[in-house]
C-alpha positions in Angstrom: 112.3 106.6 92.4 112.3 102.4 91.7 109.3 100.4 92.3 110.3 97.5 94.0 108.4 94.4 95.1 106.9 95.0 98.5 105.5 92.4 101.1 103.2 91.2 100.3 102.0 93.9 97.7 104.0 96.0 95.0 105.4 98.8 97.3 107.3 102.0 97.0 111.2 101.2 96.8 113.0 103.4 99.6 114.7 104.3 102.9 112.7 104.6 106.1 114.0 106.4 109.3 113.7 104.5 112.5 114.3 106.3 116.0 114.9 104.7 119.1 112.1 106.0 121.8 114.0 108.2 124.3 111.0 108.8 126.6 107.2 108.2 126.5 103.7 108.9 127.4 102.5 106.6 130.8 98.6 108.3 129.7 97.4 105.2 128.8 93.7 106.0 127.8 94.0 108.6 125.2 93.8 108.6 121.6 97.5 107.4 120.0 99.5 110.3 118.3 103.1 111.7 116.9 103.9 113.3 120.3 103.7 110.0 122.4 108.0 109.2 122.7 110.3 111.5 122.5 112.8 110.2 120.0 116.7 109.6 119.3 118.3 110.7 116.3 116.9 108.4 113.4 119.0 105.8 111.3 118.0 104.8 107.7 116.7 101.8 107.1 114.9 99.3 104.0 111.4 99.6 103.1 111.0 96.0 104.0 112.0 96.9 107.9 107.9 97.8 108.0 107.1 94.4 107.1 109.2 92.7 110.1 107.6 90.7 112.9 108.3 93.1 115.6 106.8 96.2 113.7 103.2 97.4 113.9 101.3 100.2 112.9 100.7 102.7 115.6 99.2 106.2 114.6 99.4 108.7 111.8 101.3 111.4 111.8 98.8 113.7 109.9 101.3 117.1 109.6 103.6 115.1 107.7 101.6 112.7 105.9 103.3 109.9 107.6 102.2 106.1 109.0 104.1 105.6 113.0 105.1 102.4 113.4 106.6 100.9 116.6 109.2 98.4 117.3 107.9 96.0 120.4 108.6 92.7 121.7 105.1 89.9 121.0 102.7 91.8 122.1 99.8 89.5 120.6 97.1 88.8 122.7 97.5 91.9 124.5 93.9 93.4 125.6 94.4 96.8 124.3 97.4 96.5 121.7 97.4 100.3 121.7 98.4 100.3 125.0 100.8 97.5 124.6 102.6 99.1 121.8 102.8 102.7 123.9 104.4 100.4 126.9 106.6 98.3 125.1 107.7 100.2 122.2 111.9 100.2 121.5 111.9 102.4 118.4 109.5 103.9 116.1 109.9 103.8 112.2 108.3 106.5 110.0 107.0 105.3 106.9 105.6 108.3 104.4 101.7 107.6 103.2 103.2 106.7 99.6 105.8 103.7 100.8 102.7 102.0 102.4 101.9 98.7 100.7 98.1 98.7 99.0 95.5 97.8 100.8 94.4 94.0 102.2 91.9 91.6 101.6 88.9 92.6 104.1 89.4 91.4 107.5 86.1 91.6 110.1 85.8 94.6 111.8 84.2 94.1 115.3 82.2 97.6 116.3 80.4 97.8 120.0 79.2 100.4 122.6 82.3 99.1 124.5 81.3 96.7 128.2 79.8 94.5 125.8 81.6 91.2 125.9 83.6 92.1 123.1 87.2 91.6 124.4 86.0 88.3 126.1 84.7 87.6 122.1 88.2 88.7 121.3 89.6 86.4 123.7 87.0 83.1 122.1 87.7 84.1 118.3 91.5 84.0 119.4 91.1 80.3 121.6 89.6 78.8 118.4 92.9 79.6 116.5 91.7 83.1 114.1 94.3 85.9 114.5 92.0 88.5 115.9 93.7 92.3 117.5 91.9 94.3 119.9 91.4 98.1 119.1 94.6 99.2 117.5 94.3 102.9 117.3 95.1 104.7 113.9 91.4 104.0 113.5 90.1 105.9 116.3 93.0 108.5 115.4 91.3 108.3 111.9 87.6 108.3 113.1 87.9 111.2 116.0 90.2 114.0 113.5 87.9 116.8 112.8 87.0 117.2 109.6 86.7 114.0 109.1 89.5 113.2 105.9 88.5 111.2 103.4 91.9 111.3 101.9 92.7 108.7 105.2 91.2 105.9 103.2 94.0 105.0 101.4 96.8 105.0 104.5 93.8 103.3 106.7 94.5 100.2 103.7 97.8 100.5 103.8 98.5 100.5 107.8 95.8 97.7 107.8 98.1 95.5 105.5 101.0 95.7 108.2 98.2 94.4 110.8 98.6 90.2 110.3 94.7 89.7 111.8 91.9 88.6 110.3 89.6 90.1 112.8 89.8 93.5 113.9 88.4 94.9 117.5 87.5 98.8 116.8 87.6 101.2 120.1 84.3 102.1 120.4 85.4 105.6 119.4 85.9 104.3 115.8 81.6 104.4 115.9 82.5 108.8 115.3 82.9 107.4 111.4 82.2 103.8 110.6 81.9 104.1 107.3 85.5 106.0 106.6 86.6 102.5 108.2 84.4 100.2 106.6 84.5 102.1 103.2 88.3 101.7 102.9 87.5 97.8 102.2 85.9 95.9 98.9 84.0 93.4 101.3 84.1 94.3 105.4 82.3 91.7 107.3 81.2 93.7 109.8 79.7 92.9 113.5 78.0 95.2 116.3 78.0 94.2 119.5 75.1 95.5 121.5 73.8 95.2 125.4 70.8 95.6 127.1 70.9 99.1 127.9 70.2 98.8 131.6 73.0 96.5 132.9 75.4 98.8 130.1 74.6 101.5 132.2 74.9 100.3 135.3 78.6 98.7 134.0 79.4 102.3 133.7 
């Protein structure tokens, strides 16, 4: 197999296979996963097709070892982009754990006990011009599979590195295994949004 130059990391040189979504999942709430769309037949397509504008990581496919990512119109600035990306997604492309490009730089990882403020801090970071996502879901995919996998590390890097944010809004899930999330980084800078526990309760 030829190593080719990736984007923008040395990546694995080969054919993806990208299926137009047939039918999917209106459950909007749970946890992102394989049998969300029904799928087309699948089309070959270049490595560099994860790397495109329109593409984003959406969950791992953990049977067959394999990052989902969906095709969708901008969906930037969306309040949950898991959600976004099960609404608007055209096709998905399956890229095996070994194509993926190595991990990123360490972005900042926002952590909270959820009606916290944090999408409203989302909402701030992104008015003062940082490129900041809010709780794309192969973490809490990552962070709720029992046994926890280790192994996940590496693909958690490499499905981060198709992410263009610097600041990264966990589901409050993703608190099951902080440190599988934060551990796949050199540097995480790291944030935990709290609330006084009486008006989080009664938010509930």
């Amino acid at each position: 197999m030829a190593i080719g130059n990736g984007s923008p990391r040395e990546t694995l040189k080969m054919s993806l296979s990208e299926y137009t979504v047939r039918f999917r999942t209106w459950d909007l709430l749970s946890i992102s996963g394989p049998h969300d769309f029904i799928l087309e037949a699948g089309r070959a397509v270049d490595s560099s097709r994860m790397f495109e504008p329109d593409v984003s990581p959406y969950c791992f496919d953990l049977a067959t070892r394999t990052l989902l990512c969906v095709s969708t119109p901008d969906i930037s600035g969306a309040s949950f982009f898991y959600q976004a990306q099960r609404q608007y997604a055209r096709s998905v492309i399956k890229v095996p754990f070994e194509a993926l490009p190595e991990g990123p730089a360490s972005p900042a990882l926002i952590f909270s006990i959820g009606r916290c403020g944090s999408t409203l801090l989302v909402r701030a970071l992104e008015a003062a011009g940082m490129r900041a996502v809010s709780e794309p879901d192969f973490y809490r995919q990552a962070a709720c599979h029992k046994p926890l996998d280790i192994s996940l590390r590496s693909a958690i890097a490499g499905a981060t590195q198709l992410l263009p944010y610097s600041v990264i809004k966990l589901h409050l899930e993703c608190n099951n295994a902080p440190l599988l999330i934060a551990g796949v980084f050199d540097s995480p800078r790291i944030m935990f949004i709290l609330r006084d526990p009486v008006d989080w309760a009664a938010s509930l």
